[in-house]
DSSP file (Angstrom, degrees, kcal/mol; ACC not computed):
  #  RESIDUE AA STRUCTURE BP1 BP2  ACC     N-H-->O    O-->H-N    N-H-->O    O-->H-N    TCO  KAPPA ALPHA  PHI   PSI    X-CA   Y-CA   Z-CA
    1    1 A X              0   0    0      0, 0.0     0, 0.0     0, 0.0     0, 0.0   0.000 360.0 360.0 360.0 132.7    0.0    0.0    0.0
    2    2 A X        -     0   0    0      1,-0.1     2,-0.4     0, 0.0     0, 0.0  -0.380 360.0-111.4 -77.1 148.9    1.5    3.7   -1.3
    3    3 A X        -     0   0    0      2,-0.1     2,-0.4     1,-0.0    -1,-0.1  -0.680  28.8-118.6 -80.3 146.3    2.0    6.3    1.8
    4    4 A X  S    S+     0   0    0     -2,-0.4     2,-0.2     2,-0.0    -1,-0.0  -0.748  75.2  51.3 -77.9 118.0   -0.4    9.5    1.9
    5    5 A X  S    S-     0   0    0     -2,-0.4     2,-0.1     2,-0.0    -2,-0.1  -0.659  98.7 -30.9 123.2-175.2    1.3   12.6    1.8
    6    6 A X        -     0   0    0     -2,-0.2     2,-0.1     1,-0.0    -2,-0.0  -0.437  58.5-116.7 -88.7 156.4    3.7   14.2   -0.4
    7    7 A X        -     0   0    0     -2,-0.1     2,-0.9     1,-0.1    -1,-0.0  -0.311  27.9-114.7 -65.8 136.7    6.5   12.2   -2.2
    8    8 A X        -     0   0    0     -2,-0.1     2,-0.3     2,-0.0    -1,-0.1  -0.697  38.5-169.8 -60.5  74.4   10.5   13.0   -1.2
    9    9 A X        -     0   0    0     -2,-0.9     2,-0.4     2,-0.0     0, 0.0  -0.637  10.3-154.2 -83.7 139.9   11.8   14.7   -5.0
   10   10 A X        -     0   0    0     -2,-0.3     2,-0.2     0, 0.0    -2,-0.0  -0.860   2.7-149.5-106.5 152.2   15.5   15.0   -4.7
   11   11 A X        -     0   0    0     -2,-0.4    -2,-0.0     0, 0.0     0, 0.0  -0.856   9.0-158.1-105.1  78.7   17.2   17.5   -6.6
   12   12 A X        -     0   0    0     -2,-0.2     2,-0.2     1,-0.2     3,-0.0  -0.080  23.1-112.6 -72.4 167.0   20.9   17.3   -8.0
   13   13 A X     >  -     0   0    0      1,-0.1     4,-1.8     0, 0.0    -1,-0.2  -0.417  28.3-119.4 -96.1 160.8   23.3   19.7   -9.1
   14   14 A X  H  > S+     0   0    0      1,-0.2     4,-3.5    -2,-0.2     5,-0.2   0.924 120.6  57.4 -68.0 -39.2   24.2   19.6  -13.1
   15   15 A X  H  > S+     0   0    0      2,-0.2     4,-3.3     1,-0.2    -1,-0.2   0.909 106.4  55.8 -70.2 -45.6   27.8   18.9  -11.6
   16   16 A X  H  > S+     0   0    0      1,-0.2     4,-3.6     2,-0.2    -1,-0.2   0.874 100.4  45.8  11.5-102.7   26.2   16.2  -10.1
   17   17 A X  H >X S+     0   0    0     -4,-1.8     4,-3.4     2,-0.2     3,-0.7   0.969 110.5  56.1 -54.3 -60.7   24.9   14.6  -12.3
   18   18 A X  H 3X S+     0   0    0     -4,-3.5     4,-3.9     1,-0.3     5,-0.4   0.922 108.3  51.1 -33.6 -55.1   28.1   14.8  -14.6
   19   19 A X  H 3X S+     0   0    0     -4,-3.3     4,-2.4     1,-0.3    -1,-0.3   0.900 108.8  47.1 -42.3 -54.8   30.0   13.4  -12.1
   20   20 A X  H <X S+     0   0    0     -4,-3.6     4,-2.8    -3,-0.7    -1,-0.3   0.856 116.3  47.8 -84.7 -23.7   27.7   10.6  -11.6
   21   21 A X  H  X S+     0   0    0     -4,-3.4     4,-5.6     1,-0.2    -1,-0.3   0.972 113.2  45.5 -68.8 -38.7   27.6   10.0  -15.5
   22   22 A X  H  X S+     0   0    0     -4,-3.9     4,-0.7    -5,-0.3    -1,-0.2   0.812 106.2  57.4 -81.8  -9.3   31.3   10.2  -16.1
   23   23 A X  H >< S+     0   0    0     -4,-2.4     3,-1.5    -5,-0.4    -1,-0.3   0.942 105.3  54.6 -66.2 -56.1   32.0    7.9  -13.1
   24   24 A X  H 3< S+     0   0    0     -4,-2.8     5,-0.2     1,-0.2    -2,-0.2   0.940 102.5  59.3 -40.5 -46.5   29.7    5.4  -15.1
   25   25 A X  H 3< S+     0   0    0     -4,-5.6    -1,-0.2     3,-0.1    -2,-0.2   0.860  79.6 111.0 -47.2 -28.6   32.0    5.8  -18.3
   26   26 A X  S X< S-     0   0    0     -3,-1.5     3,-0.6    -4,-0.7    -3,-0.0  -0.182  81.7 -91.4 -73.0 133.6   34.8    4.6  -16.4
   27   27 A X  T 3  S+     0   0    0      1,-0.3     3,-0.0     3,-0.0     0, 0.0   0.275 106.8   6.7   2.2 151.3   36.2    0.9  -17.6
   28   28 A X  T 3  S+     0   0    0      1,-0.1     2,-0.3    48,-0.0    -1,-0.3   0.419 101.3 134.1  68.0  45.8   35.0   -2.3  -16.0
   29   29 A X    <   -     0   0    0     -3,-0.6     2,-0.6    -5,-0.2    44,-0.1  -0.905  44.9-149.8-115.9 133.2   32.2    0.0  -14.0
   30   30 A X     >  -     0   0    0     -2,-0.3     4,-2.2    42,-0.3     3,-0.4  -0.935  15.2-136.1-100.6 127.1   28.6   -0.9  -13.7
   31   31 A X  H  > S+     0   0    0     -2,-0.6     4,-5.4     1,-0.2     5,-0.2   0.939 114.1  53.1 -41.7 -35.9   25.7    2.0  -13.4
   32   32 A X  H  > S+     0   0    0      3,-0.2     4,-2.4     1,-0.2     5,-0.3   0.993 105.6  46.7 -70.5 -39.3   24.3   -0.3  -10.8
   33   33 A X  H  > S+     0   0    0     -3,-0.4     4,-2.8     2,-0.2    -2,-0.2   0.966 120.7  43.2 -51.2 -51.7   27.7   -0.5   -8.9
   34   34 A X  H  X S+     0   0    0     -4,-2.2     4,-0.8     2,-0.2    -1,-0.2   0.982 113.7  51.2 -63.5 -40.8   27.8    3.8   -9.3
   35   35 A X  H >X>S+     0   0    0     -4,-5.4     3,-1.7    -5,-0.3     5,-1.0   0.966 115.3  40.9 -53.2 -55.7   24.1    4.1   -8.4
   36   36 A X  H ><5S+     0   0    0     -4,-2.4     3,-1.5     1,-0.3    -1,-0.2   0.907 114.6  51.6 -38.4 -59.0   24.6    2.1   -5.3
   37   37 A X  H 3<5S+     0   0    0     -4,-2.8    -1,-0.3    -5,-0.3    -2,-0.2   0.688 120.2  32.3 -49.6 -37.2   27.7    3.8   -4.8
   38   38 A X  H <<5S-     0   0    0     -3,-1.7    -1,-0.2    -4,-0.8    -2,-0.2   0.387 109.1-116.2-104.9 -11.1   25.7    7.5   -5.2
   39   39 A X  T <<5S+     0   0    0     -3,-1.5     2,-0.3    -4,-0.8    -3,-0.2   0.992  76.4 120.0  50.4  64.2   22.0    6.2   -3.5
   40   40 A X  S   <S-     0   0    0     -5,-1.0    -1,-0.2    -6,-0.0    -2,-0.2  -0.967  72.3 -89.1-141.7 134.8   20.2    6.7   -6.5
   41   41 A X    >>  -     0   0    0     -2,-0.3     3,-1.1     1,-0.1     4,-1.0  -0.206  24.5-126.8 -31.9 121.4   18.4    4.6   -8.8
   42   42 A X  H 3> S+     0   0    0      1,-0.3     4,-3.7     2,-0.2     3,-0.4   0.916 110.9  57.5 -67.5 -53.4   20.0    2.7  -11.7
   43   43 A X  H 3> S+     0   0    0      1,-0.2     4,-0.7     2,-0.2    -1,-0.3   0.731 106.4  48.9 -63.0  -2.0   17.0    4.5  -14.1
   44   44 A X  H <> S+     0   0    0     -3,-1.1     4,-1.9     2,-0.1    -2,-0.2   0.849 109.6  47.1 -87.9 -28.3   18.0    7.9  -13.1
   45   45 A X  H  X S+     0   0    0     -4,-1.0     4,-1.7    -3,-0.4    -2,-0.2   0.909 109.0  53.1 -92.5 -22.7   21.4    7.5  -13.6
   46   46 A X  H  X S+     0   0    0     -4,-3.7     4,-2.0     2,-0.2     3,-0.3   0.982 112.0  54.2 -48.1 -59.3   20.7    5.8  -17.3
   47   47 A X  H >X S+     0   0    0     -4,-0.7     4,-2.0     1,-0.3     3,-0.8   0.886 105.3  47.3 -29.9 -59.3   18.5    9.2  -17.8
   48   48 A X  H 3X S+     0   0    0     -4,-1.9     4,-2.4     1,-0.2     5,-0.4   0.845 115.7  47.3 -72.3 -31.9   21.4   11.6  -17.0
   49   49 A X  H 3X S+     0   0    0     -4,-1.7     4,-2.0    -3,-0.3    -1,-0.2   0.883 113.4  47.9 -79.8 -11.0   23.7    9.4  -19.5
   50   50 A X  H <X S+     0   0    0     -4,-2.0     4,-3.5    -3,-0.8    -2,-0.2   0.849 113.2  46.4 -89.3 -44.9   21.0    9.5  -22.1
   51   51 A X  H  <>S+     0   0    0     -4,-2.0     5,-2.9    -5,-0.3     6,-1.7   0.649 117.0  49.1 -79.8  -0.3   20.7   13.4  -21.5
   52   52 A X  H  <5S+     0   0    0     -4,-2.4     3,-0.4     4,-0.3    -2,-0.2   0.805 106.0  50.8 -67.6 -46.8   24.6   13.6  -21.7
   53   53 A X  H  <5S+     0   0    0     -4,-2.0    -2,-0.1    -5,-0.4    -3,-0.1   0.962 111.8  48.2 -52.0 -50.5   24.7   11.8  -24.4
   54   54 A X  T  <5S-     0   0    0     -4,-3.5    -1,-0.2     1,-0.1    -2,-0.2   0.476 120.2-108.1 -47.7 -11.8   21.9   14.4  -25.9
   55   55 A X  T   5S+     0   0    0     -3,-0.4    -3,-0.2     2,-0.2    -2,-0.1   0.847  86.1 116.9  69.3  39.8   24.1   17.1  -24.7
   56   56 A X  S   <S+     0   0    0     -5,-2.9     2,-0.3     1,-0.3    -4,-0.3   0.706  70.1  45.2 -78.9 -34.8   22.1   18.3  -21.9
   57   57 A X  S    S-     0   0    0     -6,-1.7     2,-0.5    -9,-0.2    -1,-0.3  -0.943  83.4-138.5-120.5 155.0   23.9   17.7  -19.5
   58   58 A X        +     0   0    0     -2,-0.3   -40,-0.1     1,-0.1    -6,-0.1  -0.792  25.7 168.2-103.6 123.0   27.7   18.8  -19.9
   59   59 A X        +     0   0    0     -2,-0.5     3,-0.4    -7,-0.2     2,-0.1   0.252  50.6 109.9-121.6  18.3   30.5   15.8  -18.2
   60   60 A X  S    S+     0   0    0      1,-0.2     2,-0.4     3,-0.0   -38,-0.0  -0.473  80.2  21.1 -85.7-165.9   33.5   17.8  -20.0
   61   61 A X  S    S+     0   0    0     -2,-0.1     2,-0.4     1,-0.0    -1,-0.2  -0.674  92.4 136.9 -49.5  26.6   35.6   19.4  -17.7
   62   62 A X        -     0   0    0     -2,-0.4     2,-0.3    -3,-0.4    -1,-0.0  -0.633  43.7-148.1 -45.1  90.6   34.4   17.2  -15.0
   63   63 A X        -     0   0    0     -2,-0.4     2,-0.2    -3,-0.0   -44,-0.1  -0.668   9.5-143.5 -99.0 144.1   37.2   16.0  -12.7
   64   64 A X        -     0   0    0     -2,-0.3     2,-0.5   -42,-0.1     3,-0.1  -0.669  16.2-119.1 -82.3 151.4   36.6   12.7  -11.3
   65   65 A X     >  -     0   0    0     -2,-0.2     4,-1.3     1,-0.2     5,-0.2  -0.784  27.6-150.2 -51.1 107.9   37.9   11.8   -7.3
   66   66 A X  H >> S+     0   0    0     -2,-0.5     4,-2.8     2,-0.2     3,-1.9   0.954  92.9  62.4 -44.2 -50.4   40.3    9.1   -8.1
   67   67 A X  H 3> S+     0   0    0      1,-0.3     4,-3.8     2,-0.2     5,-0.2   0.903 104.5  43.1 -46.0 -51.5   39.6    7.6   -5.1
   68   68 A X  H 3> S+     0   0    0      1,-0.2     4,-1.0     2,-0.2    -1,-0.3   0.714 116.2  57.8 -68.7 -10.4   35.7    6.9   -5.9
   69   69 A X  H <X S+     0   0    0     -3,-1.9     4,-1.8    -4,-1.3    -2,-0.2   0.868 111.4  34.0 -92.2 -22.5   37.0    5.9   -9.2
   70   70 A X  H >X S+     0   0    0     -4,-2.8     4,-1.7    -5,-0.2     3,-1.2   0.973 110.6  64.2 -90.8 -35.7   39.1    3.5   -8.1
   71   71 A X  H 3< S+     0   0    0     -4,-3.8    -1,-0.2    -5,-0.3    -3,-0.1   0.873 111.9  43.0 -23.9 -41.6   36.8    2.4   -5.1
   72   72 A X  H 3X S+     0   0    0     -4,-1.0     4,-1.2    -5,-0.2   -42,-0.3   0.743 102.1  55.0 -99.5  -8.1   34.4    1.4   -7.6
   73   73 A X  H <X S+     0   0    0     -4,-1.8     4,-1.1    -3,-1.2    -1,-0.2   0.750 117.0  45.9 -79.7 -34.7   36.5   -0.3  -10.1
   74   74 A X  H  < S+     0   0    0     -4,-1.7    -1,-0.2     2,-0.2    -2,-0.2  -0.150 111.1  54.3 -69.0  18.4   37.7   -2.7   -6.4
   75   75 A X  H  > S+     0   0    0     -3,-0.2     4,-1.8    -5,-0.2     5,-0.2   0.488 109.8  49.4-123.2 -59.3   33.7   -2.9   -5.6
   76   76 A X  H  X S+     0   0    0     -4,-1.2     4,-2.6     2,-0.2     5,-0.4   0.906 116.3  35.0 -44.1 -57.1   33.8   -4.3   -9.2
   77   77 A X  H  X S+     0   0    0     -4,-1.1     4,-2.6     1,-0.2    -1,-0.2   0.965 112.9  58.1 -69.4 -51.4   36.6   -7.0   -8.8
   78   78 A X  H  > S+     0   0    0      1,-0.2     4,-1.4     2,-0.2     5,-0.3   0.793 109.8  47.4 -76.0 -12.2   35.7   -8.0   -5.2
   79   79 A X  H  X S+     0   0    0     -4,-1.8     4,-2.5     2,-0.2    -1,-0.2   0.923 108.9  50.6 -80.4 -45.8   31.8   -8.9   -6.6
   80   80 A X  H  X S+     0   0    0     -4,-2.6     4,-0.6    -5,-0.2     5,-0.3   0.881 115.0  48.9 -86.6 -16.4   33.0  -10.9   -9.4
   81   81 A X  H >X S+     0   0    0     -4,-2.6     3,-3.5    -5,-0.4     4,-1.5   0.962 108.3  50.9 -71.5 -58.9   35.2  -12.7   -6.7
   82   82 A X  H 3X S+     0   0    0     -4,-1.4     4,-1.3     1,-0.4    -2,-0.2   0.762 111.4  43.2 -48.3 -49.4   32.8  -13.2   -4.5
   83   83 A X  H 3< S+     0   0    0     -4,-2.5    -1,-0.4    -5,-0.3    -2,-0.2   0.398 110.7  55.5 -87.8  23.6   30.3  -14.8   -6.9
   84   84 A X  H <X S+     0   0    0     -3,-3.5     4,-1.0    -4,-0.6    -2,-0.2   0.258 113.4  48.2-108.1  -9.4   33.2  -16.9   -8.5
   85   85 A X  H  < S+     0   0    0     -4,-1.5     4,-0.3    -5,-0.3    -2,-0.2   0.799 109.4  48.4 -92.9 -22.7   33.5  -17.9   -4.6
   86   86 A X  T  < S+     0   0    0     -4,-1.3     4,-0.3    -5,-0.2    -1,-0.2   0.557 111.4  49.9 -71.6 -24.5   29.7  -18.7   -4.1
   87   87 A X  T >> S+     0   0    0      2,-0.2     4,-1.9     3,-0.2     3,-1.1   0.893 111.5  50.1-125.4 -53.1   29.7  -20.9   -7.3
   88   88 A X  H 3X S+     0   0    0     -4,-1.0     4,-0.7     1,-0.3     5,-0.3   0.773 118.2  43.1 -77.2 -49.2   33.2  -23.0   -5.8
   89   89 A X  H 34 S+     0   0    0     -4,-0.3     4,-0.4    -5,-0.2    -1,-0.3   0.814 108.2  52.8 -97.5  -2.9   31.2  -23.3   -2.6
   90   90 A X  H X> S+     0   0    0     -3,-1.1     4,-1.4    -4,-0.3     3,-0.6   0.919 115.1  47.9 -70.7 -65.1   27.8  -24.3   -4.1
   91   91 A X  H 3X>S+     0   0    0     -4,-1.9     4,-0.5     2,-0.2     5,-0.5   0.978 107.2  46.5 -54.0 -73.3   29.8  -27.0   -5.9
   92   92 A X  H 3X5S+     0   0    0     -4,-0.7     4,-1.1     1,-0.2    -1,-0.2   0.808 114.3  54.5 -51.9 -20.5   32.0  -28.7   -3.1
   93   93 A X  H <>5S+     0   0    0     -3,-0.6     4,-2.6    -4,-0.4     5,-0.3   0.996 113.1  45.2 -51.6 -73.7   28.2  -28.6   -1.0
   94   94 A X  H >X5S+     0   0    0     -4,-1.4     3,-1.7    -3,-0.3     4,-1.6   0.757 115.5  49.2 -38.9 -92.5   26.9  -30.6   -4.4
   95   95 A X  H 3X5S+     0   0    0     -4,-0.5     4,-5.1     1,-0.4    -1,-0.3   0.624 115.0  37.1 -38.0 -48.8   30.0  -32.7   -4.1
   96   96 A X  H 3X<S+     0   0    0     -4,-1.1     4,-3.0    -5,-0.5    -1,-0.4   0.996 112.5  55.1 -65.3 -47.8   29.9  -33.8   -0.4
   97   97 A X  H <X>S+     0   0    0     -4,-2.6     4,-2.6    -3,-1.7     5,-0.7   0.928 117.3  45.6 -60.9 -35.5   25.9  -34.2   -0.1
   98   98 A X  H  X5S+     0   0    0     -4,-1.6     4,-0.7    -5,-0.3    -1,-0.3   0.951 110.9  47.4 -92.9 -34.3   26.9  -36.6   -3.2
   99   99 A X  H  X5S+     0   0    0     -4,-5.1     4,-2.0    -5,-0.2     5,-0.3   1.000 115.0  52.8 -51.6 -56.5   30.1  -38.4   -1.5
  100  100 A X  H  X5S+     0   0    0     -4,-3.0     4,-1.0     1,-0.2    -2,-0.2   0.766 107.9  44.6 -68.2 -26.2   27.8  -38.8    1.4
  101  101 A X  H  X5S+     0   0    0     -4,-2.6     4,-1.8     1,-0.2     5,-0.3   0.681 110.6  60.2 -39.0 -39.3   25.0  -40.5   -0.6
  102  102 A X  H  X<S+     0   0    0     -5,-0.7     4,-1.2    -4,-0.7    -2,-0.2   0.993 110.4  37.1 -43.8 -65.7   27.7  -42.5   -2.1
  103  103 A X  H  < S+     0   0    0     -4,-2.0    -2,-0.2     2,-0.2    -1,-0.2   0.559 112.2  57.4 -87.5 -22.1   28.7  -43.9    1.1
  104  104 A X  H >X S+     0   0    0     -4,-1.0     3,-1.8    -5,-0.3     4,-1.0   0.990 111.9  45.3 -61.0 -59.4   25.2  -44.2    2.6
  105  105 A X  H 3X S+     0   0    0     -4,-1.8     4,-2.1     1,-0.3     5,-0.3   0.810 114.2  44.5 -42.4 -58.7   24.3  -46.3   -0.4
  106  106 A X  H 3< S+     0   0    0     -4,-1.2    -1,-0.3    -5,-0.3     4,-0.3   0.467 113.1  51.4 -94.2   1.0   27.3  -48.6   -0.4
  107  107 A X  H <4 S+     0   0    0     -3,-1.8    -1,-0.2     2,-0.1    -2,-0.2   0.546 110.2  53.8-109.0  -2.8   27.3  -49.2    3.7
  108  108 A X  H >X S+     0   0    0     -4,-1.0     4,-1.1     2,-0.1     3,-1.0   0.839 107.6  47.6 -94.1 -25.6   23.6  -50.1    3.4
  109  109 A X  H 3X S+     0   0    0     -4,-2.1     2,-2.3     1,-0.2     4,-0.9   0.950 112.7  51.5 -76.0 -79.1   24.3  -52.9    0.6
  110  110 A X  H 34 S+     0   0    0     -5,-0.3    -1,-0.2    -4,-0.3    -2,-0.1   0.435  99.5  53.6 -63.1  12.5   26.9  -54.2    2.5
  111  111 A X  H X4 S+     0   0    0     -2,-2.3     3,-2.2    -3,-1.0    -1,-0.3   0.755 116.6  48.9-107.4 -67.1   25.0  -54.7    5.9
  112  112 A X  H 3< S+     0   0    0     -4,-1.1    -2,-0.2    -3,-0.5    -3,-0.1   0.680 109.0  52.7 -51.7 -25.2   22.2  -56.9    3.2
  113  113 A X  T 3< S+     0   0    0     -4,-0.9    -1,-0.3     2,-0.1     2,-0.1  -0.057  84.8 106.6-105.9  40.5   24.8  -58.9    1.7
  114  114 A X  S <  S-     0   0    0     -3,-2.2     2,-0.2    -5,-0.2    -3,-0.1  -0.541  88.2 -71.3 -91.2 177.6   26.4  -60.2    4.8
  115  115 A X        -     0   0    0     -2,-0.1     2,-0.2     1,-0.0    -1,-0.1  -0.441  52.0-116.0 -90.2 174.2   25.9  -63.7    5.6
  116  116 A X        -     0   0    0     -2,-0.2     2,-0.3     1,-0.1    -4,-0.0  -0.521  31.4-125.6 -90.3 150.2   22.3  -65.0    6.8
  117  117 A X        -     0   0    0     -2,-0.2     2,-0.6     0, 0.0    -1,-0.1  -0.641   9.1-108.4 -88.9 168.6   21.8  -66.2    9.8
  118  118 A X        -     0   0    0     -2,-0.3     0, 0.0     2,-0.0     0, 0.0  -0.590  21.0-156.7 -95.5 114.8   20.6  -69.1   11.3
  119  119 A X              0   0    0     -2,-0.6     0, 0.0     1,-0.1     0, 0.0  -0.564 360.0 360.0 -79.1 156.0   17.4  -69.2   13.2
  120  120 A X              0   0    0      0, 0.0    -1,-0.1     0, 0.0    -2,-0.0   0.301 360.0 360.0-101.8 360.0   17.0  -71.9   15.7
């Protein structure tokens, strides 16, 4: 259910916005990794690159913070580690549940093919 009462519009600076577009340009960046990075919505910041692109908004003489650029290019690398480390531990789970089946399987056959015994 929407809240009653008036909506929270944010308002950026043009500089802003540049910033936030020309951080997106940057190499091996995702807009969601910059949006997160900025608390803004991934479609807002597609807008602003779309009215950059249009030349509406200006991102040339823009200087970037190295530091956020490079934060987010290491935001970048440590996610694709971190799901190549989730996929490596999903597997060796698979692997064990399937050794232990393995071994369930093959200690229950061998308890049924012992020898029979003799009732008296």
């Amino acid at each position: 259910m929407a809240k009653s009462g008036p909506r929270k519009i944010n308002r950026y600076s043009e500089e802003f916005k540049a910033t936030a577009v020309r951080l997106s340009d940057l190499p091996d960046v995702l807009i969601q990794d910059v949006a997160n990075a900025l608390d803004i919505h991934p479609f807002m910041l597609s807008r602003w690159r779309k009215q950059a692109r249009e030349g509406l908004i200006v991102t040339k003489g823009i200087k970037l913070d190295l530091e956020t650029a490079s934060e987010l290019k290491r935001l970048r690398d440590l996610e694709k580690k971190y799901k190549l480390l989730q996929e490596e531990h999903d597997l060796l789970k698979k692997a064990i549940r399937f050794a232990s089946d393995q071994k369930r399987k093959s200690s229950s056959s061998s308890k049924q093919t012992g020898k029979p015994t003799k009732s008296q």
